[in-house]
Every structure is written in structure tokens, then in C-alpha cells.
Backbone as JSON Lines, residues from 0, in Angstrom:
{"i":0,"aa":"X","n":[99.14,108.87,77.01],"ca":[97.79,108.68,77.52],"c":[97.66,109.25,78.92]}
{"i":1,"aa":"X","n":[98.79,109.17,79.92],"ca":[98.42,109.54,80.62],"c":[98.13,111.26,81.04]}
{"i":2,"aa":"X","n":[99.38,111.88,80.23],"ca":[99.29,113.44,80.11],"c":[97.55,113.77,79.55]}
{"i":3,"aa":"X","n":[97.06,113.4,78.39],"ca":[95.63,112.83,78.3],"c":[94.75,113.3,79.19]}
{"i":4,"aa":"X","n":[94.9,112.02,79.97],"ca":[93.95,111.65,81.72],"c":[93.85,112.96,82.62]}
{"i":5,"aa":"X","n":[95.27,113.77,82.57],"ca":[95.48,114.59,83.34],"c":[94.73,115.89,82.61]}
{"i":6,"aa":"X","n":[95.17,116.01,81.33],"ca":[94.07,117.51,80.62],"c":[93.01,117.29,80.69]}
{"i":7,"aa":"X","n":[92.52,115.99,80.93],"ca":[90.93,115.68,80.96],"c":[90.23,116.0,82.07]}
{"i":8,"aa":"X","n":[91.2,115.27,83.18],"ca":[90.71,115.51,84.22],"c":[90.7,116.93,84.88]}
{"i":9,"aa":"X","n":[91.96,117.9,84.41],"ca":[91.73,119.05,84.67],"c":[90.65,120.02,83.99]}
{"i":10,"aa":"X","n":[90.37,119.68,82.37],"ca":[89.45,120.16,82.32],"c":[87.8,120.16,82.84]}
{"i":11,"aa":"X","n":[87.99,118.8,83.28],"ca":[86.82,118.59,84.62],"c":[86.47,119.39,85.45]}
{"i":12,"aa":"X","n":[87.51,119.22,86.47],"ca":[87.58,120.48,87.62],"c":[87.22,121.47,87.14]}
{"i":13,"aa":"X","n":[87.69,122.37,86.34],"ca":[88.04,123.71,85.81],"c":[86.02,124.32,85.41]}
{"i":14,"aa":"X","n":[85.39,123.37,85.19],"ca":[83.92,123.55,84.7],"c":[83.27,123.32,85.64]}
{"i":15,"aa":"X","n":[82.21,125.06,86.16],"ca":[81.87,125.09,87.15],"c":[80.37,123.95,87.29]}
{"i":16,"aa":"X","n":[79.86,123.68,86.27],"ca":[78.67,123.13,86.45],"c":[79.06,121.51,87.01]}
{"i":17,"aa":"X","n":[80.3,120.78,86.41],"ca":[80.44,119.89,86.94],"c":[81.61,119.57,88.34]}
{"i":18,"aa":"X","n":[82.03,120.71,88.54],"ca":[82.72,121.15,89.82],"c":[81.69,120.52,90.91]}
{"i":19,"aa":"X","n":[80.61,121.55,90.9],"ca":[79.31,121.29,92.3],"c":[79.11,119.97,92.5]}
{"i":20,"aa":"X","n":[79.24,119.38,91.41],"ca":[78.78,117.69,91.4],"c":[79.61,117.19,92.17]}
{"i":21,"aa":"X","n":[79.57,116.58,92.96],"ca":[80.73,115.76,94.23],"c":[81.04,114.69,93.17]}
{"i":22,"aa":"X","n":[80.34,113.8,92.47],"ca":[80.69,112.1,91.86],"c":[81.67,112.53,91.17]}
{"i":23,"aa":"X","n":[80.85,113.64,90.18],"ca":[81.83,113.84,88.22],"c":[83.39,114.89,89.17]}
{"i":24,"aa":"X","n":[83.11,115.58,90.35],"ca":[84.67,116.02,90.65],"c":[85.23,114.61,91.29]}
{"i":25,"aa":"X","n":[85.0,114.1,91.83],"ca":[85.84,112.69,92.81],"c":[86.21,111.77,91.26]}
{"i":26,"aa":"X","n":[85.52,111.91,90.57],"ca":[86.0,110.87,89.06],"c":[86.75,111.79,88.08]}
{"i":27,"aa":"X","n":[86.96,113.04,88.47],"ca":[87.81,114.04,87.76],"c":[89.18,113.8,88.33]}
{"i":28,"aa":"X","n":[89.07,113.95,89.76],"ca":[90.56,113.86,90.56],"c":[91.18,112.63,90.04]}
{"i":29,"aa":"X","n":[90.29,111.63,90.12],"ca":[90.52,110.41,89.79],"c":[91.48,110.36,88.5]}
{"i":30,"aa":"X","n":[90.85,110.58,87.57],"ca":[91.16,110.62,86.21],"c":[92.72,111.09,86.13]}
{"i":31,"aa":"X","n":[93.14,112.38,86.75],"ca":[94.15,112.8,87.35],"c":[95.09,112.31,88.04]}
{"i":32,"aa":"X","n":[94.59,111.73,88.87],"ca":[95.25,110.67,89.87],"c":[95.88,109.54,88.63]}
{"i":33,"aa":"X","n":[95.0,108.58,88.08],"ca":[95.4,108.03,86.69],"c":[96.29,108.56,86.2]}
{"i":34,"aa":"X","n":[96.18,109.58,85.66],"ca":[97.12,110.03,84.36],"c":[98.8,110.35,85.2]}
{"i":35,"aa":"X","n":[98.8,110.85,86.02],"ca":[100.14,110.97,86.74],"c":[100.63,109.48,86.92]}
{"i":36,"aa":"X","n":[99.83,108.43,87.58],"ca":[100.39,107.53,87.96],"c":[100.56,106.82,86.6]}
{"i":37,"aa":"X","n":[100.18,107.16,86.0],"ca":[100.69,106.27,84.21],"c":[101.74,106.9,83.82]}
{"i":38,"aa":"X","n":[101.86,108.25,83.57],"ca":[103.21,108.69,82.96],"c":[104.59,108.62,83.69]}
{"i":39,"aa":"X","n":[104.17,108.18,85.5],"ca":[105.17,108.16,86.36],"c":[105.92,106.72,85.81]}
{"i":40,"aa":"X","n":[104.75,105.36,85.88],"ca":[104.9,104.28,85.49],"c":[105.39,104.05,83.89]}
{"i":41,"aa":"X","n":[105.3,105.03,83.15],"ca":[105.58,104.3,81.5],"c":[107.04,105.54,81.6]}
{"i":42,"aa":"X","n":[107.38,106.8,82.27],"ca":[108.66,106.76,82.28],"c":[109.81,106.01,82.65]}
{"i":43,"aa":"X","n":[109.17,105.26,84.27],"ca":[109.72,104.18,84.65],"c":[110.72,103.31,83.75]}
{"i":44,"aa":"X","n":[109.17,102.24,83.11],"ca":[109.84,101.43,82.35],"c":[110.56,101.7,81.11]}
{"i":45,"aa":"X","n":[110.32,102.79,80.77],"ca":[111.33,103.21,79.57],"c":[112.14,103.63,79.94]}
{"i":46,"aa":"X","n":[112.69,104.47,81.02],"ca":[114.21,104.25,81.99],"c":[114.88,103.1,82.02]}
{"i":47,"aa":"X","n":[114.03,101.57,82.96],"ca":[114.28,100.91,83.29],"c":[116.13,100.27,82.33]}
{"i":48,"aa":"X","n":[115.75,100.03,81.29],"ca":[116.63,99.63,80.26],"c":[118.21,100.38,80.37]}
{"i":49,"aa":"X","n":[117.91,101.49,80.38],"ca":[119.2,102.33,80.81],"c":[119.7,102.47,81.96]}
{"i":50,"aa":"X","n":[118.94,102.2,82.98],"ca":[119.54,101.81,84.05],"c":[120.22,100.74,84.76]}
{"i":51,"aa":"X","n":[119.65,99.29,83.98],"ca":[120.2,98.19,83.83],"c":[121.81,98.34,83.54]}
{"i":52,"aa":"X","n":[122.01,99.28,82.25],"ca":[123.16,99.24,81.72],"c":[124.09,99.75,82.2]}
{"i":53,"aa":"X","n":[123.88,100.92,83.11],"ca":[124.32,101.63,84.32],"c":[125.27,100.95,85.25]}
């Protein structure tokens, strides 16, 4: 989901009509911002386990 967030949100940016828009780009970055911080967080915890064992 979060890789997702991130094609979404890049395909946001990437479209000039909603580029100009300040809200729909600041809720694009956003979206972006999301999707990194989810896949950072759900690699995490699916590490987590193997590192325990470590």
C-alpha cells in the first residue's frame, strides 16, 4: 500500500493541471510522504522478528 501512495502521489505531481493547484500538490507530497513512511514502517516490523533472533 504504501509503494501505492507513492505512484499515486507521483502521478499527482507529474500532471500539469493539478501541479498549479497548491492544495491537490501539498496533498500529493503528502500522499508520498505516506507511502514512504508506511513501507519504511511495515519493512520494519517484518524485520523486527529476525532481528530479535539475532
Amino acid at each position: 500500500m504504501g509503494i501505492a501512495a507513492v505512484v499515486c502521489g507521483m502521478l499527482t505531481i507529474s500532471r500539469s493541471a493539478l501541479a498549479e493547484d497548491e492544495v491537490a500538490s501539498l496533498w500529493a507530497l503528502l500522499g508520498v510522504i505516506a507511502g514512504v513512511v508506511g513501507g519504511t514502517a511495515s519493512a520494519i516490523v517484518a524485520l523486527l522478528p529476525l532481528a530479535i533472533h539475532l
